[in-house]
VEXDREN-2710 file (C-alpha; in Angstrom, 1 decimal):
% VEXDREN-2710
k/r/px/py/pz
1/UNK/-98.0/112.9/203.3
2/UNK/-97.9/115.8/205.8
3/UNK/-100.6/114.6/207.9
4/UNK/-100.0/111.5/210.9
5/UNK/-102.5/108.6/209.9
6/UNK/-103.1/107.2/213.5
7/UNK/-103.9/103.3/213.1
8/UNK/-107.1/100.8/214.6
9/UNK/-104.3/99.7/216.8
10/UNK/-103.2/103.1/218.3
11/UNK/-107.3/104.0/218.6
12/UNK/-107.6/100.5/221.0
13/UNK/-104.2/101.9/222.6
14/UNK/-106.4/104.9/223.6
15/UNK/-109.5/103.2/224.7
16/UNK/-107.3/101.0/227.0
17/UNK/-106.1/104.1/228.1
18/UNK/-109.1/106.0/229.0
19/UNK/-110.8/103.3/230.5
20/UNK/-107.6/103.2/233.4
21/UNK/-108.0/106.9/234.0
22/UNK/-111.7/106.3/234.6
23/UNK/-111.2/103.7/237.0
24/UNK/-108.8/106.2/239.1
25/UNK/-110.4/108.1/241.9
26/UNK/-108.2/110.2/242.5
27/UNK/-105.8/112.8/240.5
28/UNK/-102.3/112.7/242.3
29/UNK/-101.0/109.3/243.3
30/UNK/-97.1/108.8/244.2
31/UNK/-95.8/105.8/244.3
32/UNK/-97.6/103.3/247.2
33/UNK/-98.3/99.7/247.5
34/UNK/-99.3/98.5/243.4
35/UNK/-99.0/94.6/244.7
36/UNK/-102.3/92.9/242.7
37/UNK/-103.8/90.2/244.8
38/UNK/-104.2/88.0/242.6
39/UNK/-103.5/86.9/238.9
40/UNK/-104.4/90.2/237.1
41/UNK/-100.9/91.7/237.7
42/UNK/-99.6/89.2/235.2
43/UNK/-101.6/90.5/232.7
44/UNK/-101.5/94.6/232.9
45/UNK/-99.3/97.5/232.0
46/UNK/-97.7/100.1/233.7
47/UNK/-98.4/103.4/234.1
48/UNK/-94.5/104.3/232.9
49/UNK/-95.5/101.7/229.6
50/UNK/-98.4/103.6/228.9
51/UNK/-96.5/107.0/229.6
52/UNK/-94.0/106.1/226.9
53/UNK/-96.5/104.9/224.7
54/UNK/-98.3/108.6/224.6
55/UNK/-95.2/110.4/224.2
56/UNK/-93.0/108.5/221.9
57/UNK/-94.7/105.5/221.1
58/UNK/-92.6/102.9/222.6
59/UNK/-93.9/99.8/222.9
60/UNK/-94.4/97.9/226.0
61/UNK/-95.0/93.6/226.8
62/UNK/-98.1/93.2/228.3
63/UNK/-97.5/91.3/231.5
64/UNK/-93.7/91.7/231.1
65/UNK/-93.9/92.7/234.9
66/UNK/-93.5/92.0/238.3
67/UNK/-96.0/94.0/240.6
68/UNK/-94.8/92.7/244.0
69/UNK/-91.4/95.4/244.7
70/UNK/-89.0/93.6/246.4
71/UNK/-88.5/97.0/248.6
72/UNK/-90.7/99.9/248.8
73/UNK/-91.4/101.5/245.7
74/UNK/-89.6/105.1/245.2
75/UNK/-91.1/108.1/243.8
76/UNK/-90.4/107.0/240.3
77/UNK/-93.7/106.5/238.4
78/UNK/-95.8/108.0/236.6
79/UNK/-98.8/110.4/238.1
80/UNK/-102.7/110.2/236.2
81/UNK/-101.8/113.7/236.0
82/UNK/-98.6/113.6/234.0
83/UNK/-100.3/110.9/232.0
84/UNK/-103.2/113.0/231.7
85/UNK/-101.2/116.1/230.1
86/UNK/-99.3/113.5/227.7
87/UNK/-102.5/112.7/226.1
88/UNK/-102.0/115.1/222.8
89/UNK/-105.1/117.1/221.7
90/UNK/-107.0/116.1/218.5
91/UNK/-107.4/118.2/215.5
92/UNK/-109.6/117.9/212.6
93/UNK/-107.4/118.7/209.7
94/UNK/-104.9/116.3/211.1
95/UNK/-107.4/113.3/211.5
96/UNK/-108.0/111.2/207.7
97/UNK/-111.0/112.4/206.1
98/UNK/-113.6/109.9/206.7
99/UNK/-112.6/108.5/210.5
100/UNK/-112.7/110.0/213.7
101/UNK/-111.3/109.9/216.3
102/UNK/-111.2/110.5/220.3
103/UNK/-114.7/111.6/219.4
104/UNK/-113.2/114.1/216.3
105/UNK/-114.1/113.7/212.7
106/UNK/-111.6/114.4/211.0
107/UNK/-111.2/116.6/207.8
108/UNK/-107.5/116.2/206.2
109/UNK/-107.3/115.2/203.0
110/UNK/-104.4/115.1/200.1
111/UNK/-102.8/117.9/199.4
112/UNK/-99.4/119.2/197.9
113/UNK/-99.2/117.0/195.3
114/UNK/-99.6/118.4/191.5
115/UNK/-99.8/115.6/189.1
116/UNK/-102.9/114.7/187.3
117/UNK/-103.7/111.5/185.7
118/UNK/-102.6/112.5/182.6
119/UNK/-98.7/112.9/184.4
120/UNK/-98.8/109.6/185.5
121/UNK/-97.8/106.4/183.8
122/UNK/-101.3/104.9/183.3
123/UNK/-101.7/102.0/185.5
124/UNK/-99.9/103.6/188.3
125/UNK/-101.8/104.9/191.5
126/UNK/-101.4/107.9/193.5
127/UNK/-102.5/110.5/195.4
128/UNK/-102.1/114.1/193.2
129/UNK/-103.5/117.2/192.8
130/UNK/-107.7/118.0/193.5
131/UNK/-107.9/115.3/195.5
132/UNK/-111.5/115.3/197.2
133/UNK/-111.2/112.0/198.8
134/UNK/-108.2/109.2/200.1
135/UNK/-108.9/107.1/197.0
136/UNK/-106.1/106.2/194.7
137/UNK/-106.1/108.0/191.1
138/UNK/-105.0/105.6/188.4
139/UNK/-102.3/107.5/185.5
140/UNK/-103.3/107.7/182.4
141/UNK/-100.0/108.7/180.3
142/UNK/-99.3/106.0/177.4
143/UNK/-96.5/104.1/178.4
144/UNK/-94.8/104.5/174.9
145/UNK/-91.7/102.9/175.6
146/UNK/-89.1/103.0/172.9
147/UNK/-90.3/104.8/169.5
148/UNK/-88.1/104.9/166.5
149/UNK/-88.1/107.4/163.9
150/UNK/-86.9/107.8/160.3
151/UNK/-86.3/111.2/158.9
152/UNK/-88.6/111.8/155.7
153/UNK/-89.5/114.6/154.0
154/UNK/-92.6/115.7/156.7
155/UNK/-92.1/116.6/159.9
156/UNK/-93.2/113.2/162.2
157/UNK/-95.3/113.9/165.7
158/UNK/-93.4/112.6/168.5
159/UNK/-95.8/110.3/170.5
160/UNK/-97.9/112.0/173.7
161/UNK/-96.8/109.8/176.6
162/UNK/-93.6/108.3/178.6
163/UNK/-90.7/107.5/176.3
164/UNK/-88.2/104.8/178.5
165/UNK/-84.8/106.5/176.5
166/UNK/-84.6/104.0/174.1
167/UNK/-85.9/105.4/171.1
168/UNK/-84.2/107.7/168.8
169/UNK/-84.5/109.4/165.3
170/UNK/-82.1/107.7/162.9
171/UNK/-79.0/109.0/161.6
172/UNK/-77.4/108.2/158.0
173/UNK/-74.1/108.2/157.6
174/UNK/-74.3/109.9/153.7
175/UNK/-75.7/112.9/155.2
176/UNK/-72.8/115.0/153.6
177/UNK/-72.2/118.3/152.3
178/UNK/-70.9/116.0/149.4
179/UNK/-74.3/114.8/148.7
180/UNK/-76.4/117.4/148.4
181/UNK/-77.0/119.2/145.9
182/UNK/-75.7/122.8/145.6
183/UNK/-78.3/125.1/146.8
184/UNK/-80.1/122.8/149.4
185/UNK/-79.8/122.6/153.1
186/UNK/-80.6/119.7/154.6
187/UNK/-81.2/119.2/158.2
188/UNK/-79.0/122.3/158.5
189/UNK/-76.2/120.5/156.1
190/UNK/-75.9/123.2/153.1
191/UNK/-75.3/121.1/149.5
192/UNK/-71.9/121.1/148.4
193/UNK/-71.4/123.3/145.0
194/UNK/-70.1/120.1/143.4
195/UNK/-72.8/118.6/143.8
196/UNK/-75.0/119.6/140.9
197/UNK/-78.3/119.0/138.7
198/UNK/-76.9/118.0/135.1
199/UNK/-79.8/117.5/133.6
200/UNK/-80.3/120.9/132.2
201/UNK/-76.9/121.3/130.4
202/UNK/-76.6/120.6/126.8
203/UNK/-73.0/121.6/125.7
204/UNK/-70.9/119.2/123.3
205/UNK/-67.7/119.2/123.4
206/UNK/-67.1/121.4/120.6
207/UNK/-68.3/123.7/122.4
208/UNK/-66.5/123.6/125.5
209/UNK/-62.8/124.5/125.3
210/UNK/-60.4/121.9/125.3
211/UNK/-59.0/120.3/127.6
212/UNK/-61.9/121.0/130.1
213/UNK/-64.1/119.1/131.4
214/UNK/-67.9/119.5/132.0
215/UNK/-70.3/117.6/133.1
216/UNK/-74.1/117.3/131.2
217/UNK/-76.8/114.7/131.6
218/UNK/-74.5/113.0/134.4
219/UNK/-71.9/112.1/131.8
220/UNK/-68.7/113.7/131.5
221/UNK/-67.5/115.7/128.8
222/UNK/-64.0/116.6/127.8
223/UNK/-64.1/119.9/125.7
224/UNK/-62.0/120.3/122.4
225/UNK/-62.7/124.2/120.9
226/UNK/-58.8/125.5/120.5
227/UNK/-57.8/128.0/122.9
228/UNK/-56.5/130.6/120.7
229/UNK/-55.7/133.0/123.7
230/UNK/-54.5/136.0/122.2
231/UNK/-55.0/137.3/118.7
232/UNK/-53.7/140.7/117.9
233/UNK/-55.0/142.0/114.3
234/UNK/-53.7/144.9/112.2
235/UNK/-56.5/146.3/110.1
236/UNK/-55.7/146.6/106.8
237/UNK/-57.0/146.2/103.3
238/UNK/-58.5/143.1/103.2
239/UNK/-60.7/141.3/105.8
240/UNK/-58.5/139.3/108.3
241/UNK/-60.2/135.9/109.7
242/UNK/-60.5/136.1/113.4
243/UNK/-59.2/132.0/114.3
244/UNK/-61.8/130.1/115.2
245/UNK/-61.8/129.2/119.1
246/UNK/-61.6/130.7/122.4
247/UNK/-60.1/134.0/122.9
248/UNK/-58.9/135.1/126.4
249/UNK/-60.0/138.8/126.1
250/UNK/-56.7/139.8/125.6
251/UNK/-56.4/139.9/122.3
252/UNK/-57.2/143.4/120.3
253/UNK/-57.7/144.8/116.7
254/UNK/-55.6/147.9/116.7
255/UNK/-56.6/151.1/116.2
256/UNK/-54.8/154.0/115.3
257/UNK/-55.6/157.6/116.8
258/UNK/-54.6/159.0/113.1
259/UNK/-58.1/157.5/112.2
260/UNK/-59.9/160.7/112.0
261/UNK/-61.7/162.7/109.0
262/UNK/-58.9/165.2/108.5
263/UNK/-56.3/162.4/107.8
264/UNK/-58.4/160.6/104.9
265/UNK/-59.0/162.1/101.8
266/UNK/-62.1/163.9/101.1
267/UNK/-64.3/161.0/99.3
268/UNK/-62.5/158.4/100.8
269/UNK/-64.1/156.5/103.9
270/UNK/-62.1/154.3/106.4
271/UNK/-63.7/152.2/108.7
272/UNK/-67.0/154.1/109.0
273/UNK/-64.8/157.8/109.0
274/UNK/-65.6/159.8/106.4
275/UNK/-61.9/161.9/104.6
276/UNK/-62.6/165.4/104.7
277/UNK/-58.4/166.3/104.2
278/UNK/-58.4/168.8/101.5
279/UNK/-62.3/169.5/101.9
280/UNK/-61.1/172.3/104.8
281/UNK/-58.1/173.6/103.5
282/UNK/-59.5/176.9/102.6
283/UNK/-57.2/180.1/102.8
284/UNK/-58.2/182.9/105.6
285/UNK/-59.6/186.0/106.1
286/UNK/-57.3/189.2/106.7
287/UNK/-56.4/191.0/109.5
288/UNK/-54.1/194.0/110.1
289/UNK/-51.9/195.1/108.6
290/UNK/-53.2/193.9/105.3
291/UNK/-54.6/196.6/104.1
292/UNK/-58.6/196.9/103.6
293/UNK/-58.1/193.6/105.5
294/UNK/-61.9/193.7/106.3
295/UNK/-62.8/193.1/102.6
296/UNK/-61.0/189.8/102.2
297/UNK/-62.6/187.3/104.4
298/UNK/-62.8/183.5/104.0
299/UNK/-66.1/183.9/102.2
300/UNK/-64.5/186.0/99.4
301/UNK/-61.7/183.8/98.9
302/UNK/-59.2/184.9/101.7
303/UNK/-56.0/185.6/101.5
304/UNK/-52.5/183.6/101.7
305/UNK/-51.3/182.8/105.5
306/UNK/-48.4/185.4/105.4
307/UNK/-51.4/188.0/105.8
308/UNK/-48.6/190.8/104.9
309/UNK/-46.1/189.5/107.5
310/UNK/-48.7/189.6/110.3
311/UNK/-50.4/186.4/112.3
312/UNK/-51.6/183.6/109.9
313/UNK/-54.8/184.0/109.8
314/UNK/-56.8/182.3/112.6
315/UNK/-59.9/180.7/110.0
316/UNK/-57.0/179.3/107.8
317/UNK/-56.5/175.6/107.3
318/UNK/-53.6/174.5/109.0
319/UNK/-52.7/170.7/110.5
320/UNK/-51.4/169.6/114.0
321/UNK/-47.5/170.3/114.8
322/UNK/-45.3/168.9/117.0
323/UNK/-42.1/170.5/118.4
324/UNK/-39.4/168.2/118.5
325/UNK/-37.7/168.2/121.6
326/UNK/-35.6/166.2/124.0
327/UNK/-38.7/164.9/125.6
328/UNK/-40.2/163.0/122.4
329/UNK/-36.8/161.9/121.4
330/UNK/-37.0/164.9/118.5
331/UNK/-40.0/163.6/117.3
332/UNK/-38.5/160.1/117.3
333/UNK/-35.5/161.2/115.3
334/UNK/-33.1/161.1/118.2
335/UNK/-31.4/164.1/116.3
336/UNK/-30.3/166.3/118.9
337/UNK/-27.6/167.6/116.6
338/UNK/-29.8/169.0/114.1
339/UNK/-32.7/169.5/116.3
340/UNK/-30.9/171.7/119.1
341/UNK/-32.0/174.2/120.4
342/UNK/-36.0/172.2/119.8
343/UNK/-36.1/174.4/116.1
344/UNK/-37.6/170.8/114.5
345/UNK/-40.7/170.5/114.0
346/UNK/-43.1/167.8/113.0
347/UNK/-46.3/167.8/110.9
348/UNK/-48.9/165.7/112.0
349/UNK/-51.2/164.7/109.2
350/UNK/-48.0/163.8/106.9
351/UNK/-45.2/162.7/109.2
352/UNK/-42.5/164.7/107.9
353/UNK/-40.3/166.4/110.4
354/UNK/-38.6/169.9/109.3
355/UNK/-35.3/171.0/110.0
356/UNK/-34.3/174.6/110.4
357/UNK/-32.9/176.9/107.5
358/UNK/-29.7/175.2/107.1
359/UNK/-26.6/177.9/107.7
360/UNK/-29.0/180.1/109.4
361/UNK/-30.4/181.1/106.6
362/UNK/-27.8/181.6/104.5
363/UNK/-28.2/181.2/100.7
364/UNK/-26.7/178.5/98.6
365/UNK/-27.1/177.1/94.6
366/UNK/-28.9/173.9/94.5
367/UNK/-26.3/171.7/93.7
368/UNK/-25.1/172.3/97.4
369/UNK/-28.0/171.9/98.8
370/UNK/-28.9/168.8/97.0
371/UNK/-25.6/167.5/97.9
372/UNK/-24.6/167.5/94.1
373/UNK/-21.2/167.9/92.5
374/UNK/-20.7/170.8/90.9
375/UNK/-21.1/171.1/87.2
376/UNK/-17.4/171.3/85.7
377/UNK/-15.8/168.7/88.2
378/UNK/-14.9/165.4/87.0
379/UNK/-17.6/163.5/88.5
380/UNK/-19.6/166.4/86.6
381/UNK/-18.1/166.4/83.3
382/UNK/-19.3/167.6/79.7
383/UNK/-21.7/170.0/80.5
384/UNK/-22.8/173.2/77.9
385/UNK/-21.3/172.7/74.5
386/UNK/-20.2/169.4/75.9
387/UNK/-16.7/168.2/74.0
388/UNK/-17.0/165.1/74.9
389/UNK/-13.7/164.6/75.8
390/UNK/-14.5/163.5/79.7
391/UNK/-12.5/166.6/80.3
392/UNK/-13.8/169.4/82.6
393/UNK/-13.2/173.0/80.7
394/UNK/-15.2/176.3/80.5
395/UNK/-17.7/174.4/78.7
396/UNK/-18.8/172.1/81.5
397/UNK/-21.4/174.4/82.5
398/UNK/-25.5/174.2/83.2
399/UNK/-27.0/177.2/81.5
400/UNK/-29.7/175.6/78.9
401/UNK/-31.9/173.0/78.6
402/UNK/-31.1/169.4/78.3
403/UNK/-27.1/170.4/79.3
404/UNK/-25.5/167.4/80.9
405/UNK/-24.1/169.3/84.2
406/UNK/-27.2/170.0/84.9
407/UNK/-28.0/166.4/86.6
408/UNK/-27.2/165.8/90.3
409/UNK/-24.3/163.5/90.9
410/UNK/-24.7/162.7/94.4
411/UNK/-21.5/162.8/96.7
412/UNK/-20.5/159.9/98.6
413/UNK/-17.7/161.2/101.0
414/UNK/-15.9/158.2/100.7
415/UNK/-12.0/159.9/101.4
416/UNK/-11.9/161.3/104.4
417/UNK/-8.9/162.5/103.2
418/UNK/-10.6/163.9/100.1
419/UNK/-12.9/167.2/101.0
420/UNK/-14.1/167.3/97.2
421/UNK/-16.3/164.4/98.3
422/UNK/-17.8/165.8/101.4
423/UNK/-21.2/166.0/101.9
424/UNK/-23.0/168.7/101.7
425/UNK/-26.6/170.9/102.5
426/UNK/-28.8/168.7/103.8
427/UNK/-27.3/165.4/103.7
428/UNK/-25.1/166.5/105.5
429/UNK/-27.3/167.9/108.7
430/UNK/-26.4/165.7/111.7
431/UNK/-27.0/162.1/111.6
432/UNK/-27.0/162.1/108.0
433/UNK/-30.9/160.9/107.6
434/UNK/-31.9/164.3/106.0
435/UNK/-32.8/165.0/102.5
436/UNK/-33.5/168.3/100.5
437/UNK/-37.6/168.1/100.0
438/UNK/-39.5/167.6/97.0
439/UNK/-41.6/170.4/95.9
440/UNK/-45.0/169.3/96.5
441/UNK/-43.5/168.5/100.1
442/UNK/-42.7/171.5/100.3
443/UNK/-46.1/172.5/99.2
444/UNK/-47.9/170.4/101.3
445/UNK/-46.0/172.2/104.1
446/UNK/-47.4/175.1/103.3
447/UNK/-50.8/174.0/102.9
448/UNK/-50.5/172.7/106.0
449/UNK/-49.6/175.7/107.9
450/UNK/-46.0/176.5/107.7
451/UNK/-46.0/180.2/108.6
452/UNK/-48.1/179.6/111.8
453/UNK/-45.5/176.7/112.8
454/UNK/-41.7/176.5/110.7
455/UNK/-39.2/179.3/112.8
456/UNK/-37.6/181.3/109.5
457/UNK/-40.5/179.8/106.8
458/UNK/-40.8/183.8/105.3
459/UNK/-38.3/183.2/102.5
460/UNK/-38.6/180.8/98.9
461/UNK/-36.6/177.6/99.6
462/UNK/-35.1/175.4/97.4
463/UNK/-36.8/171.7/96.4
464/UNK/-34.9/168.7/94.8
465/UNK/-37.4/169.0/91.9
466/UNK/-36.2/169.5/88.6
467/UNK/-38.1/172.0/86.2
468/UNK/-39.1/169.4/83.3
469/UNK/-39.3/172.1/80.4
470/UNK/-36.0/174.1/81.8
471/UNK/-33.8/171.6/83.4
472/UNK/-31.2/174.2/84.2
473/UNK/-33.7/175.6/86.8
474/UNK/-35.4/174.0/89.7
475/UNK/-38.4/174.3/92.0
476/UNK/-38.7/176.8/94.7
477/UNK/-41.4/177.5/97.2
478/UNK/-42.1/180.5/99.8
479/UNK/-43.1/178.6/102.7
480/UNK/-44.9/181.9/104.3
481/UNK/-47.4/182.4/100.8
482/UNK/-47.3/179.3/98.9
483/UNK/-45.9/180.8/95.6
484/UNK/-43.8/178.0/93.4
485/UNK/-41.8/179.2/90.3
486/UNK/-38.4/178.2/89.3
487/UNK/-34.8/179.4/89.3
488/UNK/-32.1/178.4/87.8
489/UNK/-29.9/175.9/89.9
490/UNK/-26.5/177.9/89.6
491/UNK/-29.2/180.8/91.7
492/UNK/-28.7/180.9/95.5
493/UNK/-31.4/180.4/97.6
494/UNK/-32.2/179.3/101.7
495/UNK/-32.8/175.6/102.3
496/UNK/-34.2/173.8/104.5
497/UNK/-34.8/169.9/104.8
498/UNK/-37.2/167.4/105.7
499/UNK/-36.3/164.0/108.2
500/UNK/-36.5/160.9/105.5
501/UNK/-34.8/157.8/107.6
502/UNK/-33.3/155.3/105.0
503/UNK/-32.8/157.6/102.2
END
């Protein structure tokens, strides 16, 4: 409290005091002769007790003196004047509210505080804020003491009132990530991804792979599908069974970037590609210098891809080539002896690989270039009139059907030291893997473009291909119009020869 309650006692003190000053007569008395004659002194304060009692409240024993000085008293004591001016002036707002006093009613009342009965401990008084009076207020605030909660599933209201400290929401010691499901946060605790609602799944184990494990209805199930991995398939004629199990993605069916319509026969479908070889392979129009090269067009039947020793013509059918060169390995053939200078070439849509004219073009009779002993040799024997004897003469010749020397006895080159026996035309070219061509190879190659893509292809070049009514001639074809016909074997002609690995 700010204000000074004065008590009964202190108003008496005052009376007492007033009633002295009125009894004085006069205002400025020094010290003189006090001496009482009689008993009263016994009984009376001082003016020096009751000057210490107005100024700083020091109390005094009533009759505690001796009023007869053994000496003349000294100026020393207290004036009614000093006394007078100790006496403090009264206010009104510092006088309770409801007493009065030295003739003032005072005014003061509680202030300062700011509690209200509801911030009080009910049963507890005090004095707080809009106080209109000095009487007590009484708290109201339930004393709620300890209050214990347990966390639920809806939030709980935390009683209105004094809590001593001792309560406290539970804990639980399985609040873990590890038990709660994945997905769920509880009490800011996120569920573990372990931790899992099984009730959904509905796997067996034949269908989980095996050696896993998986977990459905909260019982645990060990998988047994094989685990195939990888399963590589080669399509071919017949289905192929893909193994049952589980694959690892890394398996593949091959394909083949031959698959395409000009690869497969005309009729012929492979794999959802319909063949169109042969549908296209239509001769082309003429250019210059054919003469009255506008008249022959595609339409009316073309004309061969020589095109009278111009450009093949550009609407002809021809297939893919590839020149062989160091950088492919010569087309795989790794024949850099008879492929130098990159004058191999390979055609796409069959696979064969064709040399150069062999002797740069120089011509030769079959039997050389089929790598055939000559007819009147002894590994060529009884040829023409044929005696028989085993003996070559000037009868040993091929000049009519049916005549003996007019087979091909292939050479071996098995004496070094023997140069009979050497190899010759085109088993001979470098690493010894080539073979003269057949004729329809040979046709093939032209139908397939061997003017626009074979260096040297403007001459008629021998096959391996016996004539079957004449077998004293043999197959040629000009690789620059497509003719066939025959000569006979002792003719020369060029040669050129196609890659044939094993042979």
């Amino acid at each position: 409290m700010k204000k000074i309650f004065l008590s009964k006692k202190n108003l008496r003190r005052d009376v007492v005091i007033v009633s002295l000053v009125a009894l004085v007569s006069f205002s400025a008395v020094r010290a003189g002769n006090l001496d009482s004659p009689g008993s009263p002194a016994s009984t009376m304060y001082t003016l020096g007790d009751i000057y210490e009692r107005l100024t700083t409240n020091q109390a005094a024993t009533e009759a505690d003196h001796d009023f007869a000085p053994s000496a003349d008293p000294a100026g020393s004591l207290r004036t009614l004047k000093e006394i007078y001016e100790a006496i403090p002036t009264v206010e009104a707002d510092k006088v309770k509210s409801g007493t009065s006093y030295l003739g003032i009613a005072g005014n003061l009342l509680p202030s300062g505080g700011t509690a209200g009965v509801a911030n009080v401990l009910a049963g507890q008084t005090f004095f707080g804020s809009i106080q209109s009076d000095w009487n007590l207020q009484t708290g109201t605030m339930p004393n709620i003491g300890q209050e214990i909660f347990t966390p639920g599933t809806a939030d709980q209201a935390i009683s209105l009132g004094y809590h001593d400290g001792t309560g406290y929401v539970s804990g639980d010691a399985d609040l873990l990530s590890a038990n709660i499901r994945s997905g769920v946060n509880l009490f800011g605790i996120d569920g573990n991804t372990n931790v899992v609602n099984t009730s959904s799944g509905d796997a067996t184990a034949g269908e989980i792979l095996s050696g896993k494990i998986a977990w459905v209805d909260g019982a645990e199930i060990t998988g047994t599908i094989p685990n195939i991995g990888t399963q590589n398939i080669t399509p071919s004629t017949s289905n192929q069974t893909i193994s049952e199990g589980y694959h690892d993605g890394t398996g593949t069916v091959s394909g083949d970037s031959d698959l395409v319509a000009g690869n497969i026969k005309t009729g012929a479908d492979i794999f959802g590609v319909a063949g169109t070889l042969l549908a296209d392979q239509f001769n082309g129009s003429a250019t210059s210098p054919t003469d009255d090269f506008a008249l022959y067009t595609l339409e009316k039947g073309g004309i061969d891809d020589y095109n009278s020793g111009g450009s093949m013509p550009g609407d002809a059918y021809s297939a893919n080539w590839t020149q062989c060169t160091s950088s492919n390995s010569y087309c795989g053939t790794n024949d850099s002896t008879a492929c130098a200078g990159d004058v191999c070439w390979m055609d796409n849509d069959t696979g064969m690989i064709w040399s150069d004219w062999l002797d740069s073009g120089t011509d030769r009779n079959w039997w050389w270039a089929n790598n055939c002993y000559q007819p009147g040799t002894p590994e060529n024997p009884d040829g023409g009139e044929g005696d028989g004897n085993g003996t070559p003469d000037a009868n040993d010749i091929c000049d009519a059907d049916g005549d003996d020397a007019c087979q091909c006895v292939k050479k071996e080159d098995l004496d070094p030291e023997d140069s009979d026996d050497d190899k010759t035309g085109c088993e001979s070219l470098g690493d010894g893997n080539w073979i003269l061509p057949h004729q329809k190879q040979l046709m093939q190659a032209y139908i397939n473009g061997s003017w626009g893509n074979l260096p040297h292809a403007g001459y008629g070049f021998w096959s391996a291909t016996t004539n079957s009514y004449a077998t004293q001639n043999a197959w040629r074809v000009n690789l620059h119009v497509g003719l066939t016909n025959t000569s006979t074997k002792a003719t020369v002609r060029a040669s050129r020869c196609v890659y044939s690995s094993g042979n």
